[in-house]
C-alpha positions, 0 to 999 in steps of 0.5 A: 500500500502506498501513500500517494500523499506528498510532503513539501520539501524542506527548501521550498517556503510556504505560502505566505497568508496575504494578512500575515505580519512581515519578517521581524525587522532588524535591529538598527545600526546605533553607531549611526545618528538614525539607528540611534534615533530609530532605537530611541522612537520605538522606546518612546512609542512602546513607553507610551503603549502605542502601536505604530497605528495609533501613534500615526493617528495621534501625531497625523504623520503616515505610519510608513513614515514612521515605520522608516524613522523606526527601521532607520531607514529615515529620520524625521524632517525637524517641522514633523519632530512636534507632530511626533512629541505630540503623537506621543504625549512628549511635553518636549520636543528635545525629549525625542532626540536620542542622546550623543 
């Protein structure tokens, strides 16, 4: 009796879900001014328990802007860093620049 049933190599990937979340995103380089501002955004908006959607919302900035700022992709342009401390709930807009 054989068993006609085939299994998938181990090589081929499965079918990604068209709702399925993206890879784990990559620890950003902090030797670098965006890496350590990407670092410090992300602390911030966890800090304030905001998923990247809401922090989008709140602070009216894209939230792939805000993606790339976290990812250090990108940096912010300084007119949108009050926007972000707003988002944020920052009283500050110094707080939002990482430390040298």
């Amino acid at each position: 009796m054989s068993n006609n049933t085939q299994l998938p190599s181990i090589t081929q990937n499965p079918p990604i879900p068209q709702n399925a979340m993206t890879p784990a995103r990559k620890l950003p380089n902090t030797n670098t001014y965006a890496g350590r501002f990407a670092v410090h955004i992300r602390a911030l908006r966890l800090k304030a328990g905001l998923t990247v959607e809401e922090l989008a919302e709140r602070s009216g900035i894209p939230r792939t802007s805000i993606y790339n700022w976290e990812s250090a992709i990108s940096v912010p342009p300084t007119d949108k860093l009050p926007e972000l401390a707003i988002g944020l709930g920052l009283k500050s807009v110094r707080k939002i620049l990482p430390e040298q």
